[in-house]
C-alpha positions as CSV (number, residue, x, y, z in Angstrom):
1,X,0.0,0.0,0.0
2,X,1.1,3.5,-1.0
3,X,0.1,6.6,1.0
4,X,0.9,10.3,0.1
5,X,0.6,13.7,2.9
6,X,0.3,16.4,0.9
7,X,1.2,20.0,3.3
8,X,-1.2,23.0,1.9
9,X,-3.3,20.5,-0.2
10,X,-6.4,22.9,0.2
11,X,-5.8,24.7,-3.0
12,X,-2.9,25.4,-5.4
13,X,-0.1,23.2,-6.6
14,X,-0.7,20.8,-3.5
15,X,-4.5,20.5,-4.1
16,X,-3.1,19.5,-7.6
17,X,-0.8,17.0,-6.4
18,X,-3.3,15.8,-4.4
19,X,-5.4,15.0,-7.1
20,X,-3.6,13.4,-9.4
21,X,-2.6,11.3,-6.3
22,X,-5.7,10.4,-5.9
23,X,-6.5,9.4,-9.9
24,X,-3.7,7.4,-9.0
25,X,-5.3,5.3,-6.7
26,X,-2.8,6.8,-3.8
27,X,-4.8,7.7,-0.5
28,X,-4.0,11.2,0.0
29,X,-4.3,13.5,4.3
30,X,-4.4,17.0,3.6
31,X,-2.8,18.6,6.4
32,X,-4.1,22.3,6.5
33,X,-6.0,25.1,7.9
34,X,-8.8,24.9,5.7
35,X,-10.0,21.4,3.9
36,X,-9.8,20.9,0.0
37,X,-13.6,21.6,-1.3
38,X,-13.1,20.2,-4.4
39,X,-11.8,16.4,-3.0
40,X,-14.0,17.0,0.3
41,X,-15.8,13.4,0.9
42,X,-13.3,11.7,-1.5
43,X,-13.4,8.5,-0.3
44,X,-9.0,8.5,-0.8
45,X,-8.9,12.2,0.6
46,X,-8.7,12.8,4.2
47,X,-7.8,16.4,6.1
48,X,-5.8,17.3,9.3
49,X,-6.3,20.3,10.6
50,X,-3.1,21.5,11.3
51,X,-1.3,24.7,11.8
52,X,2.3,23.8,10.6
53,X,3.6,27.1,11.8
54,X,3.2,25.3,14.8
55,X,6.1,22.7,15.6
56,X,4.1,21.0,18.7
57,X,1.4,20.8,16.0
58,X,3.3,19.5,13.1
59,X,4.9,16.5,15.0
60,X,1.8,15.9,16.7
61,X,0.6,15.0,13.3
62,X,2.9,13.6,12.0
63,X,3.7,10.9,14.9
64,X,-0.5,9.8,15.1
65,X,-0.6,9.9,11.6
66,X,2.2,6.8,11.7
67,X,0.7,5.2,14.8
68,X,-2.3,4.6,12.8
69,X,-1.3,3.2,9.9
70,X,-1.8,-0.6,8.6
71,X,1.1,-3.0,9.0
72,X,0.8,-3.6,4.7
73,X,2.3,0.3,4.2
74,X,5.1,-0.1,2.3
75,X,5.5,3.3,1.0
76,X,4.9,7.4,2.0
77,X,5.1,10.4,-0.1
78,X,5.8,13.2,2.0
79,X,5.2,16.3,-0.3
80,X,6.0,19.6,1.8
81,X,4.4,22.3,-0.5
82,X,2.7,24.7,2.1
83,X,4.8,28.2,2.2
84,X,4.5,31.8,2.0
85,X,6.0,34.5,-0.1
86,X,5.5,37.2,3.0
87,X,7.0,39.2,4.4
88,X,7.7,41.1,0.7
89,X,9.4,44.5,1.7
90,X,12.8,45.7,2.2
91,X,14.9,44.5,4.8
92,X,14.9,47.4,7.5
93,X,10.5,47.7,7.1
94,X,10.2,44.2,8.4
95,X,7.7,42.7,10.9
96,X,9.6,40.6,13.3
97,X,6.9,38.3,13.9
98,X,6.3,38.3,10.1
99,X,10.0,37.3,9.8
100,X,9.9,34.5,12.5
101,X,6.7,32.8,10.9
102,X,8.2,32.4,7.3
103,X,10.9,30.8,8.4
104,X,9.2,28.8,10.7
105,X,6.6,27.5,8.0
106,X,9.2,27.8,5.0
107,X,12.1,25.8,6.9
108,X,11.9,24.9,10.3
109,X,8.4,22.6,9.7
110,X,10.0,21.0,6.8
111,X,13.0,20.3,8.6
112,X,11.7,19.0,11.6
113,X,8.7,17.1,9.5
114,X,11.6,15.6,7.4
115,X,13.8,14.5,10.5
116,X,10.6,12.9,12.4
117,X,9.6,11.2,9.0
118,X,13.2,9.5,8.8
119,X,12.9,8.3,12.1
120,X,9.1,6.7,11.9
121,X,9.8,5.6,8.8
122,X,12.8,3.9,9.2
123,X,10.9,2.4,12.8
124,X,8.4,1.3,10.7
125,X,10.2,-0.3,7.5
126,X,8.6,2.0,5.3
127,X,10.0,3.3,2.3
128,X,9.5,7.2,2.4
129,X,10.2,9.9,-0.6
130,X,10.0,13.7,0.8
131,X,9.6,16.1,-1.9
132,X,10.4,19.9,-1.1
133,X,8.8,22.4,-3.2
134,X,11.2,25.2,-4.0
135,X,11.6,27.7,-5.9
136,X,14.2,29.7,-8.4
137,X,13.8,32.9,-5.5
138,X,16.4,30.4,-4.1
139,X,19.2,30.9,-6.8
140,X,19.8,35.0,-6.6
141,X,18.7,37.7,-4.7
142,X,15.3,39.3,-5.3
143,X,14.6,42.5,-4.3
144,X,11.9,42.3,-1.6
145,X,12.7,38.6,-0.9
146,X,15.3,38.6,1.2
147,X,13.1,35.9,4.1
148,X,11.2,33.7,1.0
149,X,14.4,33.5,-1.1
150,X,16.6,32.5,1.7
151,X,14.4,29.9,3.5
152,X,14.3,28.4,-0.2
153,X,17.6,28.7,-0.4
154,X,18.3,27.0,2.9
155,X,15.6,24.0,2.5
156,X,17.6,23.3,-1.1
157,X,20.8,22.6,1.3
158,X,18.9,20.6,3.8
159,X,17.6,18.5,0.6
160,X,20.9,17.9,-0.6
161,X,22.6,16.9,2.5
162,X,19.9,14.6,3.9
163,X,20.1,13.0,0.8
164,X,24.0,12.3,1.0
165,X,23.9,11.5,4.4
166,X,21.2,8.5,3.0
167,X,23.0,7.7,-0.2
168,X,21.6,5.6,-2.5
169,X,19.2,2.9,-0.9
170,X,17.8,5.0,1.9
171,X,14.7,7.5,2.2
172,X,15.0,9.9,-0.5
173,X,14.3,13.3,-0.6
174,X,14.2,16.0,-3.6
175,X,13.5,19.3,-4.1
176,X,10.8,20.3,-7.1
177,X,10.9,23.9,-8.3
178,X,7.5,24.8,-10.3
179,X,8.5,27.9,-11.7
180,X,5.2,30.5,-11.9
181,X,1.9,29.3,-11.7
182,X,-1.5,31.0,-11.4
183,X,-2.3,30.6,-7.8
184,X,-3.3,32.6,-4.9
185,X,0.7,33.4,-4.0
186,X,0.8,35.2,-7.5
187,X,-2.3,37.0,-6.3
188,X,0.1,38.3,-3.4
189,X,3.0,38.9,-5.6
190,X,0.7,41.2,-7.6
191,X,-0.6,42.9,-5.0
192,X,2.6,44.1,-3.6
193,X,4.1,48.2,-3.7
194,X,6.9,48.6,-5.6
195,X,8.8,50.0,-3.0
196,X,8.3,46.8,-1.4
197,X,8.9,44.7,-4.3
198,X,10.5,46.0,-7.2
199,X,9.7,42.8,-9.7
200,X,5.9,43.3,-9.0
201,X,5.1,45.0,-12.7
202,X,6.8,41.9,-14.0
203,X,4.6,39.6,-12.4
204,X,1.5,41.8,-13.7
205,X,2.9,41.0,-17.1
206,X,2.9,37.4,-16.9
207,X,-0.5,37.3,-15.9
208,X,-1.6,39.4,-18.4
209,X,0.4,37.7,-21.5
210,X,-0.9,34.2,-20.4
211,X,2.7,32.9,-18.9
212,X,1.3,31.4,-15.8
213,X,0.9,27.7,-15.9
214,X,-2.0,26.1,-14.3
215,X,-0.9,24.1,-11.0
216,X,-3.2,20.9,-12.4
217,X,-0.7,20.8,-14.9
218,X,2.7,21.3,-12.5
219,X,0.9,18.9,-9.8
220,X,0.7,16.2,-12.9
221,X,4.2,16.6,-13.7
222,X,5.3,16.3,-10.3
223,X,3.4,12.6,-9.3
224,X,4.4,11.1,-12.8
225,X,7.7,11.9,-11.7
226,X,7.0,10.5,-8.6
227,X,5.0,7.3,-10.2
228,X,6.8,6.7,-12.8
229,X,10.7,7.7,-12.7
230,X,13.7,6.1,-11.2
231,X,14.4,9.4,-8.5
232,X,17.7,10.4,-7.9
233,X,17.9,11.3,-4.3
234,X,19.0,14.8,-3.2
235,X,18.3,16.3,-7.1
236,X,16.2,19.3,-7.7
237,X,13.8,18.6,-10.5
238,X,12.8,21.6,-12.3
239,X,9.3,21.4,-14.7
240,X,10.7,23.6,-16.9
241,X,12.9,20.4,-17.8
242,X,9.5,18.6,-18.5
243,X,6.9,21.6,-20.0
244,X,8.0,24.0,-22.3
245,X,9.1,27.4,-20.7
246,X,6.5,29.9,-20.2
247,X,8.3,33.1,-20.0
């Protein structure tokens, strides 16, 4: 039996990956604020309530979620998509608190998510793949992204060293960059001052010129990967190496 958790699977690229999961005959938990309308009742979709910005709440989850599983699991998709873009504004105009919860919910969950999942897995004999969702705010600076780009940027290192550290027949864990997609993030992004972000009449253009992907079409991409290719563990597997560039 195959299982899949899919973080921030209420809407977005993890609702897609959820879905396709799902067509796949995978069993799918939703571990959110808010349930997934769409796959609500779904007889392979289930939700957790859970607010990863949270640790206590995020192993909490995570360590019931493996006490009640059958003895016949034999393998878990750990997909850690939920994230935010804030705080977008110049370092020196920062919230603190704004600060402390991006990093929190754009590193530290995954992190200690990851670590726990190792552990239970391993305790368990079950084979796990952990997919991090990045992003290519990672790679350079962006003005206005000095918290989202570096928690990227940090998770991509985590990625690559838990993967060394496992080699080749141990848990694996990748990173998946989906480029820009219509989503409520890009909503953000769009909303933004320029002061705060200078790249934010860019983003209006893609939207406008039609250079958004859809995330049913990233999510697809990301589970045939998943389903069907032979992973090599620590790589970061970009779509724009499996759909044509939108930009």
């Amino acid at each position: 039996m195959k299982k899949a958790i899919v973080t921030g699977a209420s809407k977005g690229l993890g609702a897609a990956v959820a879905n396709h999961f799902i067509k796949n005959g995978i069993e799918v938990t939703d571990v959110s604020r808010s349930e997934n309308s769409g796959l609500k009742g779904h007889q392979h979709y289930h939700h957790e309530k859970v607010d990863l910005g949270v640790t206590d709440e995020a192993v909490s989850f995570l360590e019931g979620w493996f006490h009640e599983q059958p003895e016949d699991l034999e393998k878990l998709y750990l997909i850690q998509n939920a994230g935010t873009v804030q705080p977008m504004e110049t370092v020196g105009k920062m919230d603190a608190e704004a600060i402390e919860k991006t990093i929190q919910l754009n590193y530290v969950t995954p992190v200690v998510l990851s670590n726990l999942a190792f552990q239970l897995a391993s305790e368990q004999k079950v084979e796990l793949v952990i997919v991090n969702i990045t992003s290519g705010a990672a790679n350079k600076p962006n003005h206005g992204w000095s918290v989202y780009g570096s928690t990227k940027a940090a998770l991509n290192l985590f990625t690559e060293t838990a993967a060394l550290e496992q080699g080749g027949e141990g848990h694996k864990m990748i990173s998946f960059s989906p480029s820009i997609m219509d989503t409520g993030m890009q909503e953000e992004i769009r909303s933004a001052k320029q002061d705060s972000f200078a790249q934010v009449e860019a983003f209006k253009e893609y939207k406008e010129q039609g250079k958004l992907r859809k995330p049913e079409e990233v999510g697809e991409v990301l589970v045939n990967i998943l389903l069907g290719e032979r992973l090599i563990n620590g790589k970061l597997y970009h779509i724009n190496d499996y759909l044509p560039s939108t930009k």
